[in-house]
C-alpha positions as CSV (number, residue, x, y, z in Angstrom):
1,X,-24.8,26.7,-67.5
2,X,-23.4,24.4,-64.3
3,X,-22.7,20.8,-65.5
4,X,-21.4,18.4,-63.5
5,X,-18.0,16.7,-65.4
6,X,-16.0,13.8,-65.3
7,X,-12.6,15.3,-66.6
8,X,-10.7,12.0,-65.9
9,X,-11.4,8.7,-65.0
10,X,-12.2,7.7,-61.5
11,X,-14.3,7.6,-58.7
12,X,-17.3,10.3,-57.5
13,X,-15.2,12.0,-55.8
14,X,-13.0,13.0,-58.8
15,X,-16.0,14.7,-60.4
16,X,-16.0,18.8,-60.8
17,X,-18.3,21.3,-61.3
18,X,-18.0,23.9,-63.4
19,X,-19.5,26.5,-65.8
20,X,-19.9,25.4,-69.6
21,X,-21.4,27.0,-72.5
22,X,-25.4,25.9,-72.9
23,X,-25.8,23.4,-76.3
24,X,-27.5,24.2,-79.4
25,X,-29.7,22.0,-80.5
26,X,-29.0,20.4,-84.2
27,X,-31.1,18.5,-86.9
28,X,-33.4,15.9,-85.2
29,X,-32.3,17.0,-81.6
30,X,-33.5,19.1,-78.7
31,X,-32.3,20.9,-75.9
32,X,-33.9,20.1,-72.5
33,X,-34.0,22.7,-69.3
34,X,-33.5,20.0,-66.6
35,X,-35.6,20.1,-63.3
36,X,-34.5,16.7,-62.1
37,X,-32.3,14.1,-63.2
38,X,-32.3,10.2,-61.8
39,X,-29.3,8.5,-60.4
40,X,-28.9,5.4,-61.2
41,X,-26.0,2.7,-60.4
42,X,-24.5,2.8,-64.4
43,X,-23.8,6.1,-63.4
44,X,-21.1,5.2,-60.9
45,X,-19.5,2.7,-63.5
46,X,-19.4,5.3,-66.9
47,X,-17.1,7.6,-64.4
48,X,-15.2,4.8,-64.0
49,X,-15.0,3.8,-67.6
50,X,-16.3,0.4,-66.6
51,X,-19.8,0.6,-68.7
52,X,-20.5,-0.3,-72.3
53,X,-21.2,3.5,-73.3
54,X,-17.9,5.1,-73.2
55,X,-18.5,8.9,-73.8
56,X,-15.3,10.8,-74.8
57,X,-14.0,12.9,-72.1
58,X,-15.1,15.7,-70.5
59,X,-18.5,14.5,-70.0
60,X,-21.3,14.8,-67.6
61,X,-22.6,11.4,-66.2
62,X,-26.9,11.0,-65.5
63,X,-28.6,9.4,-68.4
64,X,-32.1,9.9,-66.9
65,X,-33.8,13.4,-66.4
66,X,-36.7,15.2,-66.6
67,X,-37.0,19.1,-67.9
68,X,-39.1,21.4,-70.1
69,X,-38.0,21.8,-73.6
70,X,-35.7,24.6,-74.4
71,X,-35.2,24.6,-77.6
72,X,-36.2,22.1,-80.8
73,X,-34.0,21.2,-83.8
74,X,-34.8,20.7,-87.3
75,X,-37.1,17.8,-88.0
76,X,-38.4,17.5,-84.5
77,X,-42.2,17.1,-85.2
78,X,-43.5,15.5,-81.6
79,X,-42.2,18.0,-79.2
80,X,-42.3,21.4,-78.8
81,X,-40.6,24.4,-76.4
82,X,-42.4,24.3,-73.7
83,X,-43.2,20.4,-73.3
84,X,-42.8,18.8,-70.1
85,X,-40.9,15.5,-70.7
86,X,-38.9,12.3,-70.0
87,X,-35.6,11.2,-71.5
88,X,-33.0,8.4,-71.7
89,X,-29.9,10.5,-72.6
90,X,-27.3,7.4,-72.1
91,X,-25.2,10.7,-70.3
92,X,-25.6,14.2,-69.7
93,X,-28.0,14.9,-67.4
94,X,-26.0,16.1,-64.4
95,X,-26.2,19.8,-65.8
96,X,-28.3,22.5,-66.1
97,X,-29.6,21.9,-69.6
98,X,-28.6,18.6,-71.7
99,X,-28.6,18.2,-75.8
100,X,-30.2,14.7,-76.8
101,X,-31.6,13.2,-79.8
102,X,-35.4,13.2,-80.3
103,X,-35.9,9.9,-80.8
104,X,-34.4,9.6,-77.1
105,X,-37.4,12.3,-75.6
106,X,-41.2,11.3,-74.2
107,X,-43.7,13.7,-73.5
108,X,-45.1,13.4,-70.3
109,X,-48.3,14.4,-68.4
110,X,-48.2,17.7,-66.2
111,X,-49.4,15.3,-63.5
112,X,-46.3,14.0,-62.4
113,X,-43.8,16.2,-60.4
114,X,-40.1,16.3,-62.0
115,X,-39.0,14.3,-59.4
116,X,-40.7,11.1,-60.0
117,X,-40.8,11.4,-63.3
118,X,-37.0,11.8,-64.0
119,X,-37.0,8.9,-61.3
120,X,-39.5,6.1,-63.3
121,X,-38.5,5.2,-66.5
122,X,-35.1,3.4,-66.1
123,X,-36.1,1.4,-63.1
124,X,-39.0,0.7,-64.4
125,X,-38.4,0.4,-68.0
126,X,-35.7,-1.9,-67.1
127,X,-37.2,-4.3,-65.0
128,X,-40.3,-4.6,-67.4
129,X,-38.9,-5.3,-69.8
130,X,-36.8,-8.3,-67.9
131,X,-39.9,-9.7,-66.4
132,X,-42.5,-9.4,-69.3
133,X,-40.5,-9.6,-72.4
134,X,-37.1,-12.2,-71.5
135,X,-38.3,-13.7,-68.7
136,X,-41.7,-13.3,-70.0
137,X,-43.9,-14.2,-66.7
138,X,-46.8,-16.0,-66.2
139,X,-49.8,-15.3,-63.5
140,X,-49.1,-17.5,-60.3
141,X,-45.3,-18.0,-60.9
142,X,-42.7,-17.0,-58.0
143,X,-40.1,-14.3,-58.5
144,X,-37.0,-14.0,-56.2
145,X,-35.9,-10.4,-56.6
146,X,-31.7,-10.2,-55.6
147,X,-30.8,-6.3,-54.7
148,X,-35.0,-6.2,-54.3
149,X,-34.3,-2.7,-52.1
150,X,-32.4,-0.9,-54.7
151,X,-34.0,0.9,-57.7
152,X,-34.6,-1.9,-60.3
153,X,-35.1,-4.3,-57.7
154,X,-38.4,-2.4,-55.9
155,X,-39.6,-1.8,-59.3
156,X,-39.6,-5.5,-59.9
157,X,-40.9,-6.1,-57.1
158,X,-43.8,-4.1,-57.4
159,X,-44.1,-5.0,-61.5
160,X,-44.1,-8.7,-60.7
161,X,-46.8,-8.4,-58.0
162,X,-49.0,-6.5,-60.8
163,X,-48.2,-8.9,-63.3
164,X,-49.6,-11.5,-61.0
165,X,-46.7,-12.9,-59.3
166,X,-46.0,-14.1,-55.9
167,X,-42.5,-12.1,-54.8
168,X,-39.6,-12.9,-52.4
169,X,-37.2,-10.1,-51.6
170,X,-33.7,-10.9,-50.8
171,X,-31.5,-7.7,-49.1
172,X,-28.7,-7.2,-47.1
173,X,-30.5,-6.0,-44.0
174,X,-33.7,-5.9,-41.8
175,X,-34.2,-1.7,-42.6
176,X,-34.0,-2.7,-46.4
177,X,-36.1,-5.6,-46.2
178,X,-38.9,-3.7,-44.4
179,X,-39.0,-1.3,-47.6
180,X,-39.4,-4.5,-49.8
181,X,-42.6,-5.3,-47.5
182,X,-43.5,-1.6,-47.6
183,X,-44.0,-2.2,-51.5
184,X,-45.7,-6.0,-51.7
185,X,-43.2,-8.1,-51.5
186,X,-44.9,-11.4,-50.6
187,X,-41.7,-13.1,-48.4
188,X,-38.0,-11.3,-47.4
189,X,-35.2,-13.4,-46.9
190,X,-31.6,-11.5,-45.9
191,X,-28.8,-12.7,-47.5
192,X,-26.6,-11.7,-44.9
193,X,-27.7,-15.1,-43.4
194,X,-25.6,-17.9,-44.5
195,X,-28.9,-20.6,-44.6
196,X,-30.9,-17.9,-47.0
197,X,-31.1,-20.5,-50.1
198,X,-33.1,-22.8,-47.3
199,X,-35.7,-19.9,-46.3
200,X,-36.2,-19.5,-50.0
201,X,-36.8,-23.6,-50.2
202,X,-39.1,-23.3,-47.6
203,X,-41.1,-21.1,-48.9
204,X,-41.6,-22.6,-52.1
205,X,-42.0,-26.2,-50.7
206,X,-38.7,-26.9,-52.1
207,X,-40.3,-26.2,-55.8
208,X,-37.7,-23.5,-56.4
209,X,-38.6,-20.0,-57.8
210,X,-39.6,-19.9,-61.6
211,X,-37.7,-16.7,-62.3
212,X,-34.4,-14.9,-60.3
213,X,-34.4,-11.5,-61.2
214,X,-30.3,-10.9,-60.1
215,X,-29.1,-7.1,-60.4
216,X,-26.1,-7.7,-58.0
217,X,-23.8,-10.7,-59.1
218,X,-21.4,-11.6,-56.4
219,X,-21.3,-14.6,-54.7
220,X,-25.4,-14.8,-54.6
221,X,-25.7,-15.9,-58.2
222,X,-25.0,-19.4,-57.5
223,X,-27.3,-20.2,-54.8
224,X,-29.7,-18.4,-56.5
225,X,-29.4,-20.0,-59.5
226,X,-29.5,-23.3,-57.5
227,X,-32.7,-22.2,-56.0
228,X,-34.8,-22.5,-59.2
229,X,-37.2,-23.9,-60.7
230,X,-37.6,-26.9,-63.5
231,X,-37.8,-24.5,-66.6
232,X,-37.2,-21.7,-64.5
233,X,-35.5,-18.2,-66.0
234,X,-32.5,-16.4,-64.3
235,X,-32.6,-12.9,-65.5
236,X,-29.0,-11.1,-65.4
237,X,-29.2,-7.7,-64.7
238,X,-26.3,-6.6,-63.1
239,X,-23.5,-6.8,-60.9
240,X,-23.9,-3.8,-58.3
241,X,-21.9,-6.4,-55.6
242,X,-18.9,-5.7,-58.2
243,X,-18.0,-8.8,-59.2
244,X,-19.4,-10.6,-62.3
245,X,-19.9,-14.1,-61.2
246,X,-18.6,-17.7,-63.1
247,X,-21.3,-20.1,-62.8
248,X,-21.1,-24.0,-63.1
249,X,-23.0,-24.9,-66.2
250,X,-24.1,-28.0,-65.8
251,X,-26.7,-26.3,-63.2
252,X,-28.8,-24.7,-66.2
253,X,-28.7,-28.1,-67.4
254,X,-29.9,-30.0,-64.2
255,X,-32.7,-27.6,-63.8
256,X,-33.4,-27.4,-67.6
257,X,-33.7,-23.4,-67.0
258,X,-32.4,-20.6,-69.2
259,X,-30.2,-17.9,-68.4
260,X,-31.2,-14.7,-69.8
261,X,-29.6,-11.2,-70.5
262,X,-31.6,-8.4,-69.9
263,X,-29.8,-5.3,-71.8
264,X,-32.8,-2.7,-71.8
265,X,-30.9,0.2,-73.3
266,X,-30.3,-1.5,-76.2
267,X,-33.8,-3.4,-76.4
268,X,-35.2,0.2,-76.4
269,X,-32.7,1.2,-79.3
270,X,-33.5,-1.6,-81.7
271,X,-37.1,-2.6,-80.6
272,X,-38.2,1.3,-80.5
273,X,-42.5,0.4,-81.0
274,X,-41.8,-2.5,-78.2
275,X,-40.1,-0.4,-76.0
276,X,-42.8,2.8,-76.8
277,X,-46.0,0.2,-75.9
278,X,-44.0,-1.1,-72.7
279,X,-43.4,2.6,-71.4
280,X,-47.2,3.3,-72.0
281,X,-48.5,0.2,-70.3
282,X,-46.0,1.6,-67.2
283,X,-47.4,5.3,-67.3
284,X,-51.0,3.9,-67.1
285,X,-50.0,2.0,-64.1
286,X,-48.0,5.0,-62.8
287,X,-51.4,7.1,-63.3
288,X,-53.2,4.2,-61.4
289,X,-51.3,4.0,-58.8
290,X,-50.5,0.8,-58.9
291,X,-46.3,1.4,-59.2
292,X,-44.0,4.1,-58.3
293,X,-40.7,5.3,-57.8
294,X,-39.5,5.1,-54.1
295,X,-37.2,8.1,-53.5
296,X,-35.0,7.4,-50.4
297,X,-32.7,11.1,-50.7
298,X,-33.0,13.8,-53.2
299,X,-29.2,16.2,-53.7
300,X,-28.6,19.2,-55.2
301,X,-26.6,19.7,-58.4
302,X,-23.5,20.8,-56.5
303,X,-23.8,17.0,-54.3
304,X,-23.8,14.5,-57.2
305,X,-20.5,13.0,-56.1
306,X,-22.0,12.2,-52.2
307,X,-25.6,10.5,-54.8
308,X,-23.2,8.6,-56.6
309,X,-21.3,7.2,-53.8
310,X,-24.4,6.4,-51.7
311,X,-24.9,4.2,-54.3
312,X,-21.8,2.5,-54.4
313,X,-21.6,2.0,-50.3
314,X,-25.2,0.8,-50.6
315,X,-27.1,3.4,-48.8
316,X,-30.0,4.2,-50.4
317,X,-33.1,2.7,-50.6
318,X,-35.0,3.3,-54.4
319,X,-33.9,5.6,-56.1
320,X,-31.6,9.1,-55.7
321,X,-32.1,12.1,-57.3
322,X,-30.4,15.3,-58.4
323,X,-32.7,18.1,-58.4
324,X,-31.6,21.6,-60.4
325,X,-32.7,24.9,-59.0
């Protein structure tokens, strides 16, 4: 089979493609033919041995894809060959065919195409999780979504409007911001614009926003964090501007707000029934129509390095996806 493989450390570009042999599925695993496989900005940092999973080398980055089952290990009970399903591999999924634990595997219905649905549950997973159970958010509160055009961030955009939310997006330009619109955000402010804490005052009558949902770090943390709300949450998500930022912190203490981490890979690991009822509150919605995956570029196999460094120049819009012929 074709994988994908990170042989040494480094950027996209360092990446190869070559022929391996296909995996055999052991006890409580299962081998997955993959159709599609999400890329997602983790991705670009487990190359780079700058992530908390550190697979031993070779390995093929893409913790997200969506396949048929191949084949099924020993005490695997819920799935069967044939099954059209979801999974969370942590890495892996830039090949052909991927071996994962069971526990890690959803079934899916036939309705969704392989695209969206290797394309749904990390975004989406992830910022559920943030807004529902750590920032846990209440009807009528406001949300400022940092990085809103990227993949977590239009999912929490379009999460926190369904949850009953009033949105502001904040991107880096107009194109991006229009996308945010595109998808219910309520307000846009571009933080490209040195005055963007006022526009965000402004629009909250200089209340302050109740919960900053920050995937990007940088230098925007600290306005945002001085933009909140008394009792307000700041939920830290990431740092796709690449730097992890040092806040002052007697400004959790003058706005009597918490900061909050929001790790969802490992919420999913050690809160397993939580995690299972969040993902099926999120495929209802899916089915309704009421959320979905925006996917700005789709790549071949053979193109993963050019997906992952669209995501590291800030290209895309959504998500990006690998598709396997």
């Amino acid at each position: 089979m074709k994988a994908v493989l990170c042989k040494q450390h480094g950027l996209p570009d360092t990446l190869v493609v070559e022929d391996i042999p296909s995996p055999k599925a052991g006890a409580k695993q299962v081998v997955i033919t993959v159709k599609a496989c999400g890329v997602n900005f983790p991705d670009t940092l487990i190359i780079q041995n700058k992530y908390q999973f550190k697979p031993e080398l070779p390995f093929s980055p893409g913790g997200e894809v969506a396949g048929i089952i191949k084949e099924v290990g020993e005490g695997v009970s819920h799935l069967n060959v044939g099954d059209t399903v979801i999974a969370m591999t942590g890495w892996g999924g830039f090949a052909e065919e991927v071996l994962t634990d069971a526990s890690r595997v959803f079934p899916v219905p036939p309705v969704f195409d392989f695209k969206t649905a290797a394309t749904f549950a990390y975004v989406f997973g992830t910022s559920y999780h943030a807004l529902k159970d750590r920032a846990q958010l209440k009807e009528g509160e406001t949300v400022l979504v940092l990085g809103a055009s990227g993949g977590v961030g239009l999912a929490a955009v379009q999460l926190a409007k369904v949850m009953g939310a009033k949105v502001i997006a904040a991107a880096s330009t107009e194109a991006k911001l229009a996308v945010c619109s595109q998808y219910g955000a309520d307000a846009i402010v571009n933080y490209s614009d040195d005055n963007w804490r006022e526009q965000v005052k402004v629009l909250t009558e200089g209340k302050g926003v109740d919960v900053v949902y920050d995937a990007v770090g940088g230098h925007y943390a600290e306005p945002a964090l001085r933009s909140m709300a008394w009792n307000g949450r700041y939920l830290v998500v990431g740092f796709a501007a690449g730097d992890i930022p040092k806040i002052p912190l007697n400004l959790p203490l003058l706005k009597g707000c918490a900061v909050v981490g929001v790790f969802w890979g490992e919420f999913a690991t050690r809160q397993k029934k939580d995690n299972q009822a969040n993902m099926m509150q999120l495929f209802g919605w899916l089915m309704q129509g009421k959320i979905k995956p925006h996917i700005s570029a789709e790549y071949p196999l053979e193109q993963a390095s050019q997906a992952l460094n669209d995501l590291l120049e800030r290209k895309a819009t959504g998500k990006v996806v690998l598709v396997v012929d």
